[in-house]
PAKOLMAR-743388 format. One record per atom (N, C-alpha, C): y, x, z; residue in one letter. Coordinates in steps of 0.1 Angstrom, whole numbers, plus 2048, in hexadecimal, padded with zeros to 3 digits. Last residue first. Layout:
N
YXZa ...
//
This chain:
153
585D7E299x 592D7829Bx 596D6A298x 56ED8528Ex 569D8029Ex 577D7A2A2x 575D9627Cx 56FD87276x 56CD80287x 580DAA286x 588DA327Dx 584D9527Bx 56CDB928Dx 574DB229Bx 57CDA6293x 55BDBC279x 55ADB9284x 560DB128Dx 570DCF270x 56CDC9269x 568DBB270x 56BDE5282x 578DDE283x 575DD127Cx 557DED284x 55ADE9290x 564DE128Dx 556DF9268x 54BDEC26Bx 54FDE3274x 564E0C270x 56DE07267x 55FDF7267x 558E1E282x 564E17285x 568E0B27Ex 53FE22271x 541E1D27Cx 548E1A281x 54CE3425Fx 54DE25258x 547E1E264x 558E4A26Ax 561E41265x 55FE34261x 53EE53271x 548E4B279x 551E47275x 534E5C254x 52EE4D25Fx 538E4A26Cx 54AE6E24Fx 54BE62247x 541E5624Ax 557E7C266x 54EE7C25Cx 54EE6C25Bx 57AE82266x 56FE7F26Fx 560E7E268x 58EEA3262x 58AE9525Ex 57DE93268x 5A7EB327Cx 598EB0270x 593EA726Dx 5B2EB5291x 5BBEBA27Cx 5AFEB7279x 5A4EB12A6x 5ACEBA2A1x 5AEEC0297x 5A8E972A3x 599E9C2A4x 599EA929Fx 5BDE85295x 5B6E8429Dx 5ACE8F298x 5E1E8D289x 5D4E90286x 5C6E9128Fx 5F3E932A6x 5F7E8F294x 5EBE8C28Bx 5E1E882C1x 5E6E942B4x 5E9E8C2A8x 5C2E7A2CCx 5D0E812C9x 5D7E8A2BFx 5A7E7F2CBx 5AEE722C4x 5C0E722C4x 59AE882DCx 594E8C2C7x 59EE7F2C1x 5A1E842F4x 5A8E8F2EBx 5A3E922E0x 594E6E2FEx 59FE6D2F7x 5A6E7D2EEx 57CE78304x 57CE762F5x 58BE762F3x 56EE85318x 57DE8A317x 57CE83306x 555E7C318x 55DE79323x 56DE7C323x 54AE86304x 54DE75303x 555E7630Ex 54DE9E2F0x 553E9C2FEx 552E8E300x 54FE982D2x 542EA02D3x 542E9F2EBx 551E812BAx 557E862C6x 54FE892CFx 544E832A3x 554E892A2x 554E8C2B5x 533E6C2A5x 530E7C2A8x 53CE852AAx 535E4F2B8x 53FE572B2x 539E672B4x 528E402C8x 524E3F2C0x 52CE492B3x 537E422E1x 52CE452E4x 526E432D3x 550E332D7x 550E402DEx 544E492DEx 554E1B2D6x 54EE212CCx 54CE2E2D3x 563E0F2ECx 55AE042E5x 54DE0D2D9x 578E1E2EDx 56AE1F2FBx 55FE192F4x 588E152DBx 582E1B2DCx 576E1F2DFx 58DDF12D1x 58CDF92E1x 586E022DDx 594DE62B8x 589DE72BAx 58DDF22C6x 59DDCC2A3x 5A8DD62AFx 596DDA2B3x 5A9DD1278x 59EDCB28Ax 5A8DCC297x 5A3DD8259x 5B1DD7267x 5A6DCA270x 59CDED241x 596DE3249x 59EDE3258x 5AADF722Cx 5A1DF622Ax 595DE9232x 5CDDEF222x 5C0DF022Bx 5B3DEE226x 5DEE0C214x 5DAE02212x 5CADFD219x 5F9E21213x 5EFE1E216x 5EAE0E213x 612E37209x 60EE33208x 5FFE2F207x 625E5421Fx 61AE50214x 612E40214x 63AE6A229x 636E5F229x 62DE5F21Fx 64BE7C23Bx 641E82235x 639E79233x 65DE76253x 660E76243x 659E7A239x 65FE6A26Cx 654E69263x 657E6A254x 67DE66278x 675E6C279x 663E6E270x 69BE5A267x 68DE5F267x 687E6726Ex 6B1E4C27Fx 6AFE58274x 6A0E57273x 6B8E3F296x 6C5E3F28Ax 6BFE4827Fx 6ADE3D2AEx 6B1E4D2AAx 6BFE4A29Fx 6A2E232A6x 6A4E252B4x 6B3E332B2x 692E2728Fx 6A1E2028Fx 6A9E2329Ex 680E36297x 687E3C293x 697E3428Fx 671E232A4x 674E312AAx 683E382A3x 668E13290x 66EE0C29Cx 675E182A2x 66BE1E26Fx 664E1C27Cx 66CE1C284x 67DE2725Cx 674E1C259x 673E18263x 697E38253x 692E2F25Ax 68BE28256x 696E4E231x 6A0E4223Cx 693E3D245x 68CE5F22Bx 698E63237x 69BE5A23Ax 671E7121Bx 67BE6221Fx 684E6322Dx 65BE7D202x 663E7C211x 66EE71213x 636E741FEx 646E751F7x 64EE77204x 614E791F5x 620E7A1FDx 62DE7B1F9x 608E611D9x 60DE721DFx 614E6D1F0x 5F4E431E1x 601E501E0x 5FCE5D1E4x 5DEE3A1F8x 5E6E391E9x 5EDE381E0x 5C9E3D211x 5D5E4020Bx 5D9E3F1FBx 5B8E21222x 5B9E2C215x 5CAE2F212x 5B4E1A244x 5C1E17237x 5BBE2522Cx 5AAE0825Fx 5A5E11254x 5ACE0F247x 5B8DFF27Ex 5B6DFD26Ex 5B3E0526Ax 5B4E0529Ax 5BBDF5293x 5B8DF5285x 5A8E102BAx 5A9E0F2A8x 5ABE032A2x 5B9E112D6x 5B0E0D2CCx 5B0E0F2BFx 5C6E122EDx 5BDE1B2EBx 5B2E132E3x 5DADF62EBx 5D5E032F3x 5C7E052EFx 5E4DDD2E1x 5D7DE22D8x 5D6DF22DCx 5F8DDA2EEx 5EEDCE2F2x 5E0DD32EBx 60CDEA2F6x 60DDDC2F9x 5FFDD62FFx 60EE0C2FCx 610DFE2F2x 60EDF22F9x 619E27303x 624E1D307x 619E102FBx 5FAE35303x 60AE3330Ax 60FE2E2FFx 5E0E302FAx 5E2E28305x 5F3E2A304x 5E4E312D5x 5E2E362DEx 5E7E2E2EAx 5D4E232B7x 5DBE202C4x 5DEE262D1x 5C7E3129Ex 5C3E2C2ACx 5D0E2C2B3x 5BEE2A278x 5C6E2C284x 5BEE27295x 5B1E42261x 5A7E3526Bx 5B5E3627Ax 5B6E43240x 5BAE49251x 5B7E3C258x 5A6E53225x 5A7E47231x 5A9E4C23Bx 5ABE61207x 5A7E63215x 5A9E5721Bx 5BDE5A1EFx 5ABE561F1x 5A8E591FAx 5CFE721EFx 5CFE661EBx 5C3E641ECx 5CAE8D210x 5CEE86201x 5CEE7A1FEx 5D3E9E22Bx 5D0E90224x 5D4E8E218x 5E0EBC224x 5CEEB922Ax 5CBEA6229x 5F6EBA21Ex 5EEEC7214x 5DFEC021Dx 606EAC233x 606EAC221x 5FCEB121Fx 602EB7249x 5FAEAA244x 5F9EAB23Ax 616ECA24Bx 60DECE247x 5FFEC4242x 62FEBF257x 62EEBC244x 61FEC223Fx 63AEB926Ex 62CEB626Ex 628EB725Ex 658EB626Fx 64EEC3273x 63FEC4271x 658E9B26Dx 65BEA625Dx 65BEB125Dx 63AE88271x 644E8C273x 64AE98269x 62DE7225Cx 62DE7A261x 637E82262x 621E4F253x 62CE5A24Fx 627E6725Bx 619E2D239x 613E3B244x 622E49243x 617E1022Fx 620E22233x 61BE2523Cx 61ADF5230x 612DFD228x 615E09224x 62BDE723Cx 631DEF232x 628DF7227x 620DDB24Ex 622DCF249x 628DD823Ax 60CDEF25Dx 60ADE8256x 611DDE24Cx 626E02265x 61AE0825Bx 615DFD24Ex 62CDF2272x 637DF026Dx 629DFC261x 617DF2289x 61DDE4283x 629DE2277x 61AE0728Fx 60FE0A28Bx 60FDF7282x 631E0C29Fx 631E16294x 625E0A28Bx 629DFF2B9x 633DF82AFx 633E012A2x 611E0F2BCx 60EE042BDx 619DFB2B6x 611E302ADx 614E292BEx 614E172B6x 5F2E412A5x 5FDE3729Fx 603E362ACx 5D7E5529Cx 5DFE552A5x 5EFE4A29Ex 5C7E58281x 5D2E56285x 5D7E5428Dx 5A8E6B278x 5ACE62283x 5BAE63282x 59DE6B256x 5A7E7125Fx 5ADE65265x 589E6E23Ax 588E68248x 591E6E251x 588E7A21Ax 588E80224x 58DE74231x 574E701FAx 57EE6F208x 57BE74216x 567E821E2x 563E7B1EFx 56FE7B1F8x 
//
């Protein structure tokens, strides 16, 4: 049974995710390895700072499909910036279901997030919902939502 884990993305990272079908994590952050496996789904969200246009939202539901492998060269917009990898704890993904779906939009429908008023914080972190997967009806609540938004495009 797959495990469901909120991604926190920044909005140009989360465009280079998509067109590379990669996922990464920082190379202090290697403890992701040992708790996402191949067959889990990371349900990405957009956090409000610095994006554009898909703020504070869920954009895609991606199965993972690889080991983890490490990598040093530049992928992400961030890290060309630096000249160096940051996310070198990479893995390949594949979508499940890509939308833009407004948080606020689900919030109230979400058990995971037990504070509706302080939700933003089940949604930060290297790992939303502190390091813990989400249950598997809000995952597919999101992933409907997105679904959703996709065919209203």
């Amino acid at each position: 049974m797959p495990n469901y884990w909120v991604a926190p993305v920044n909005e140009d990272n989360y465009f280079v995710c998509r067109e590379f079908s990669i996922f990464g994590v920082k190379s202090g952050q290697g403890w992701v390895v040992g708790k996402v496996k191949p067959g889990d789904a990371l349900v990405i969200y957009v956090p409000k700072r610095g994006c554009k246009s898909m703020c504070a939202s869920f954009v895609g539901a991606y199965e993972i499909v690889s080991d983890w492998f490490e990598e040093e060269k530049p992928l992400w917009p961030d890290e060309r910036v630096v000249g160096k990898a940051i996310y070198t704890h990479r893995v390949k993904i594949k979508p499940i279901a890509e939308g833009l779906v407004k948080a606020e939009e689900l919030i109230s429908k979400l058990s995971f997030i037990r504070n509706k008023e302080r939700w933003i914080l089940y949604l930060m972190g290297t790992l939303g919902n502190l390091r813990r997967p989400i249950p598997e009806e809000d995952a597919e609540k999101i992933i409907n939502a997105l679904r959703k938004s996709q065919r209203q495009r």
